[in-house]
Structure formats: C-alpha cells, structure tokens
C-alpha positions as CSV (number, residue, x, y, z in Angstrom):
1,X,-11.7,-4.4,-7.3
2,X,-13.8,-1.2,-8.1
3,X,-11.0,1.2,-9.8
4,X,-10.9,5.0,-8.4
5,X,-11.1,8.1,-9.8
6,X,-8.0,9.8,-10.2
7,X,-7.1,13.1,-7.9
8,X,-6.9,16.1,-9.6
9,X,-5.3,19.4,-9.0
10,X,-6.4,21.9,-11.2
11,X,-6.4,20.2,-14.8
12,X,-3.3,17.9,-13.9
13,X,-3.4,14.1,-12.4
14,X,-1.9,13.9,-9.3
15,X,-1.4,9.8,-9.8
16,X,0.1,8.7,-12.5
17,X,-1.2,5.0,-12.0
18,X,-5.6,4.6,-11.7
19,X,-6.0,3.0,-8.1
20,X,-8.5,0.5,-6.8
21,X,-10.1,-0.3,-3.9
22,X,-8.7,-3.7,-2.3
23,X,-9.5,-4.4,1.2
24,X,-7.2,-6.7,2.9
25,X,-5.3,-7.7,5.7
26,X,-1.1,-6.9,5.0
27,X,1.6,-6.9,6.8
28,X,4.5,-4.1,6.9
29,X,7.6,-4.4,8.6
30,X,9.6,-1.6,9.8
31,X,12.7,-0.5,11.9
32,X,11.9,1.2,15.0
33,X,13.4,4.1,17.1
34,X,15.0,1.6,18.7
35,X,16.3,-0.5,16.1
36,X,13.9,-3.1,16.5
37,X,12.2,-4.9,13.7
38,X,9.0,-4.6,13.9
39,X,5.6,-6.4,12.4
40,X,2.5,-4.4,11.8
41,X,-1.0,-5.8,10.6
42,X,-2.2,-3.0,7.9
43,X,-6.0,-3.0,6.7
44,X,-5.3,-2.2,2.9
45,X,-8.1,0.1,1.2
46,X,-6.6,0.5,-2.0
47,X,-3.5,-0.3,-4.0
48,X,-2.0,1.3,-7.3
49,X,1.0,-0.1,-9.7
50,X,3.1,2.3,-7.7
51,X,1.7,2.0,-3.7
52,X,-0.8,1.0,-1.3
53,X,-3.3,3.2,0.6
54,X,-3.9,1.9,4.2
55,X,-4.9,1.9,8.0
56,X,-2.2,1.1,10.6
57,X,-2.3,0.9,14.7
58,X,0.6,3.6,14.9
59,X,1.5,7.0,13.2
60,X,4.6,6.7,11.2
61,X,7.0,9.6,9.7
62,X,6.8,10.6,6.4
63,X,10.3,8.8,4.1
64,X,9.7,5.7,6.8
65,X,10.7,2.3,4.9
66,X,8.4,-0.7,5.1
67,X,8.6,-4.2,3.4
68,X,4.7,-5.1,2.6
69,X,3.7,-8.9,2.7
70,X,1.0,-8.9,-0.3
71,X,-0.8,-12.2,0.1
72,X,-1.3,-14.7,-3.2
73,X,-4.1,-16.8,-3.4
74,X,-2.6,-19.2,-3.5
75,X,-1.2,-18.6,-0.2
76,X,2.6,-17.8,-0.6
77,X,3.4,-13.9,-0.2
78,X,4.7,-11.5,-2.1
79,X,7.1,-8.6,-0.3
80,X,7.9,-5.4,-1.4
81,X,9.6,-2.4,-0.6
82,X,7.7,0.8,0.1
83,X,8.0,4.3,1.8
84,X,5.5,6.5,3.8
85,X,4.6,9.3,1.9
86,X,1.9,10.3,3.6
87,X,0.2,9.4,7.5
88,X,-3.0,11.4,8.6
89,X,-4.1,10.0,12.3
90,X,-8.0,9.7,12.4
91,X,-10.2,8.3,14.7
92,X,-9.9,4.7,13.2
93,X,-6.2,4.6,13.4
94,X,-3.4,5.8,10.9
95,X,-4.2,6.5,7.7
96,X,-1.0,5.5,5.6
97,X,-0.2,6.4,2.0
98,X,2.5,3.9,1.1
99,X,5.2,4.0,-2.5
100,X,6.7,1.4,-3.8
101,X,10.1,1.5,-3.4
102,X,11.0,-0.7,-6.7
103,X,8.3,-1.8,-9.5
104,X,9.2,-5.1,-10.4
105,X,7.2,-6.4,-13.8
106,X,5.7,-9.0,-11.9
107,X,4.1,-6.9,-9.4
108,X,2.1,-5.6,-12.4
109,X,0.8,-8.8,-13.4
110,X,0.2,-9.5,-9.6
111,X,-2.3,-6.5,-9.8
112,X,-3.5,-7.4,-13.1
113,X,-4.4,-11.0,-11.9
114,X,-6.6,-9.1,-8.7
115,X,-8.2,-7.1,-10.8
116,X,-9.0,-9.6,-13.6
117,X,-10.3,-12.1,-10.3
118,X,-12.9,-9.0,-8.9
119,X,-14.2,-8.5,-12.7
C-alpha cells in the first residue's frame, strides 16, 4: 500500500487518519428503497483507520449505512459498519467515500498487518 497525502484546506488537515491506496474487490450491503437487502461488489481504491474510498455500480445518498466485507488473507472476512459520506457519479461508476461507523482496535491492526504485507 502506497500511503496518500493528506487533503488540505487552507493550513488545516481535512483527514485526521493518512490514507493508502488498496485496490480490492469488497463487498457492501445495504437496505434498499424497498426494504430489500442488498449486496454490492465495490472496487476499493483506498482505505483509512476511519473509512474506505471506493467505486460502486449505483449512486447512493449521502448518511446511507453499509456493512463492508474486508477480506483476510487468510480467507475469512472481516465486516464493518460504515456510512456514505460522500458519492460523485463519474463515467466509471459511483465514486463512494465510505466512514466507519465504529473503530474497533482490531480493525487497526487489520490495517496495520496490510500495510506491513505491501512494505
């Protein structure tokens, strides 16, 4: 993973976690209009302690909750819960930028064990 540089505005961070780019296939379900559950495959570009950056088939509103499936090498997953903050539509799909709902401890060492693997 090749770590980001921070947005800016003015002379204040934007993020308070660095990011890092991280391409991979993820999963997010969500809840429908209709009240259906449903599954979407996510292309993730980049992920943060605190949220994931990534492209989805369909544009989604802005508080939307997801649960992610983060994959483990050693093939289990890992699920966690996250909120839109942002979706920009662009010609390769929807651009979504995703918050974790709850920081568990472990989903820091899960990064930490990425990051440490693409070193």
């Amino acid at each position: 993973m090749v770590q980001q540089t921070t947005l800016k505005i003015g002379n204040m961070e934007k993020r308070k976690y660095p990011r890092w780019t991280w391409h991979a296939d993820v999963q997010g379900l969500y809840v429908d209009e209709q009240g259906h559950r449903v599954v979407e495959q996510l292309q993730a570009l980049d992920i943060s302690r605190r949220g994931l950056g990534a492209v989805g088939s369909k544009s989604h509103r802005v508080g939307e909750k997801f649960v992610i499936t983060l994959p483990e090498p050693d093939g289990r997953n890992r699920y966690v819960h996250a909120k839109v903050v942002r979706c920009n539509m662009k010609d390769d799909g929807a651009h979504l930028g995703l918050e974790f709902n709850d920081f568990p401890t472990e989903l820091g060492a899960w990064l930490n064990v990425r990051m440490s693997m693409a070193a």
